[in-house]
DOZAMAR-84401 format. One record per residue: residue in one letter; y, z, x of N, C-alpha, C in turn. Coordinates in steps of 0.2 Angstrom, whole numbers, plus 2048, in hexadecimal, padded with zeros to 3 digits. Atoms other than C-alpha are relative to their C-alpha. Layout:
<margus>
MARGU  type   nY   nZ   nX  caY  caZ  caX   cY   cZ   cX
MARGU     A    Y    Z    X    Y    Z    X    Y    Z    X
...
</margus>
This chain:
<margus>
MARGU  type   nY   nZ   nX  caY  caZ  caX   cY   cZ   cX
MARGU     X  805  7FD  7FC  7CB  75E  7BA  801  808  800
MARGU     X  7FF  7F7  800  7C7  772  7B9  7FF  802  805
MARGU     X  801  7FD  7FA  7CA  77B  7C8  7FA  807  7FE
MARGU     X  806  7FB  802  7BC  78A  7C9  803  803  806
MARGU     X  7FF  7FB  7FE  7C3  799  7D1  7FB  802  807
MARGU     X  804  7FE  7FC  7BA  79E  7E2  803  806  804
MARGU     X  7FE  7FA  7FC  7BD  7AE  7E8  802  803  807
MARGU     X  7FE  7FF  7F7  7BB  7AE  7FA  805  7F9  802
MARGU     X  7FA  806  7FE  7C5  79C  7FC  804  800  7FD
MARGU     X  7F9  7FD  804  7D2  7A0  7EE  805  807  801
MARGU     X  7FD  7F8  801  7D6  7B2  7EF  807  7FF  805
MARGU     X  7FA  801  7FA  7E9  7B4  7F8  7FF  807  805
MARGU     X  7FF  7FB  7FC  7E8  7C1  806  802  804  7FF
MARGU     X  7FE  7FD  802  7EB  7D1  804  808  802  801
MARGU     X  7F9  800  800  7FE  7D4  803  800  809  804
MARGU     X  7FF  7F9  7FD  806  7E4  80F  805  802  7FD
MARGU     X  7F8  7FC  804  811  7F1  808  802  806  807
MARGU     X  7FB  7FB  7FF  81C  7FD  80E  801  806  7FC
MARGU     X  7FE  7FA  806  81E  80D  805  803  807  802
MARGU     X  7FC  7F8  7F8  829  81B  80C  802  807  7F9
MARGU     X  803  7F9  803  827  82E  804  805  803  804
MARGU     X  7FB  7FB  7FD  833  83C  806  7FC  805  801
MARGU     X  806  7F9  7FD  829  84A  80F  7FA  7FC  806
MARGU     X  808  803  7FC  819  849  81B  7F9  801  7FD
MARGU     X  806  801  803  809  843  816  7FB  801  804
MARGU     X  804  801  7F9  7FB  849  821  7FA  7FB  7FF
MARGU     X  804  805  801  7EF  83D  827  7F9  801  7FC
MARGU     X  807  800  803  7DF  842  81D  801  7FE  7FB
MARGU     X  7FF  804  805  7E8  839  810  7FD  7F7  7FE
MARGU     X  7FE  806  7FD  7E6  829  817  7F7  7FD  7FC
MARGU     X  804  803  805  7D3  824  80E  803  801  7F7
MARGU     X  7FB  7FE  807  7DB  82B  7FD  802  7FA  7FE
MARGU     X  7FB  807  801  7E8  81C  7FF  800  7FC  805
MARGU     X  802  805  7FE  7DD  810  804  800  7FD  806
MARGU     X  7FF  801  7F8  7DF  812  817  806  7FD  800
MARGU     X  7F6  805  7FB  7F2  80E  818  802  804  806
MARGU     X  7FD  7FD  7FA  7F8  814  827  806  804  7FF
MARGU     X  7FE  7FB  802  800  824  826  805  800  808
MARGU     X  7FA  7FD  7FD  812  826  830  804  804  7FE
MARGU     X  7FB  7FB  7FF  81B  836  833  806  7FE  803
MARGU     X  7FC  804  7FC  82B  830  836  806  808  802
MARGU     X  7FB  7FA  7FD  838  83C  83F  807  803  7FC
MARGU     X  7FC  7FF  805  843  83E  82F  800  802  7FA
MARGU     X  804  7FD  804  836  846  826  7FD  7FD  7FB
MARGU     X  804  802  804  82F  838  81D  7F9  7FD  803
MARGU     X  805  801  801  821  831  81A  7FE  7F7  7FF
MARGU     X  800  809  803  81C  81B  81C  7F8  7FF  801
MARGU     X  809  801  7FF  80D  817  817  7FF  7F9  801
MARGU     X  800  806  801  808  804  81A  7F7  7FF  800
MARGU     X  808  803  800  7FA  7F9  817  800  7F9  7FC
MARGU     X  801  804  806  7F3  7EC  80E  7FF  801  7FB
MARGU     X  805  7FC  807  7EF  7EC  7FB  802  7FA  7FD
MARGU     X  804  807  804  7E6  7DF  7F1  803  7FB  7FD
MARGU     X  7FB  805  807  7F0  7DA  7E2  802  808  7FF
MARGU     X  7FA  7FD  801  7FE  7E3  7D7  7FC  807  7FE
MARGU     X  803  7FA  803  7F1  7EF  7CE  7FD  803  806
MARGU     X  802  7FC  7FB  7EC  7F4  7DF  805  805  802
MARGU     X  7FC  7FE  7FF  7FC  7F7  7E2  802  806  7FB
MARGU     X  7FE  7F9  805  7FF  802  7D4  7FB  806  7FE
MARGU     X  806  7FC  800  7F0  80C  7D6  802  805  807
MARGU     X  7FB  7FB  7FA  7F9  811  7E8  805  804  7FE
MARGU     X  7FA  7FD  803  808  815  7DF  7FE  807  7FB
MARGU     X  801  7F9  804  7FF  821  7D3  7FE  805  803
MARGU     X  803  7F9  7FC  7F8  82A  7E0  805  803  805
MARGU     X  7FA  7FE  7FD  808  82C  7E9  802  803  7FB
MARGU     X  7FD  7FB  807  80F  833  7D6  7FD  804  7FF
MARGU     X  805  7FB  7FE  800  83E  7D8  800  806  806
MARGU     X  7FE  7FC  7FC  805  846  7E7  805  804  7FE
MARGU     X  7FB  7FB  802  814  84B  7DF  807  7FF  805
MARGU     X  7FA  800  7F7  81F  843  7F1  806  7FC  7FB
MARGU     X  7F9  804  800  831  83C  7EE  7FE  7F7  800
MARGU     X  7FF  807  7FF  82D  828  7ED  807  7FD  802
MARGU     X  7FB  802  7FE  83B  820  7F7  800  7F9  800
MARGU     X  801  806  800  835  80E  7F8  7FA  7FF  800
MARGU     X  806  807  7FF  829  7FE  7F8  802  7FC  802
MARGU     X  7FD  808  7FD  82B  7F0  802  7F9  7FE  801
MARGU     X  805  804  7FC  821  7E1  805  800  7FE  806
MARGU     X  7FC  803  7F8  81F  7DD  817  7FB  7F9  800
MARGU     X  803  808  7FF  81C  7CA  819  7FC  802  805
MARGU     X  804  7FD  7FA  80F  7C8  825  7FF  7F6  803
MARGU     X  801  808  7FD  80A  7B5  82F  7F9  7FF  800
MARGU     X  808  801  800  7F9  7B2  827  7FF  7F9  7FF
</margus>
């Protein structure tokens, strides 16, 4: 039997990252990179969080972080209980 792909019952939820930047980001940033939630944290960095789609989503975030020119210090995925 052929399963036939259904996009809204199949697709997996969007997975959440973590992404932490050496410097501050101000928040005008924040439609740019796809509304992730912009945290100034008290040790000068910068956490950006959110959901994102799939991996090419993900690396579409990351290029534009390599576009700003910031320090990249991590990714994390955060599980979430969906």
């Amino acid at each position: 039997m052929l399963h036939t792909f259904n996009r809204e019952k199949d697709a997996a939820p969007p997975m959440v990252y973590q992404i932490r930047l050496r410097g501050h980001l101000g928040p005008q940033w924040k439609e740019w990179l796809g509304g992730m939630e912009i945290v100034l944290e008290d040790n000068g960095d910068t956490l950006l969080t959110g959901p994102v789609a799939d991996q090419a989503s993900l690396h579409g975030v990351l290029k534009k972080v390599r576009d700003l020119g910031m320090p990249l210090l991590s990714v994390n995925w955060i599980e979430t209980s969906q």
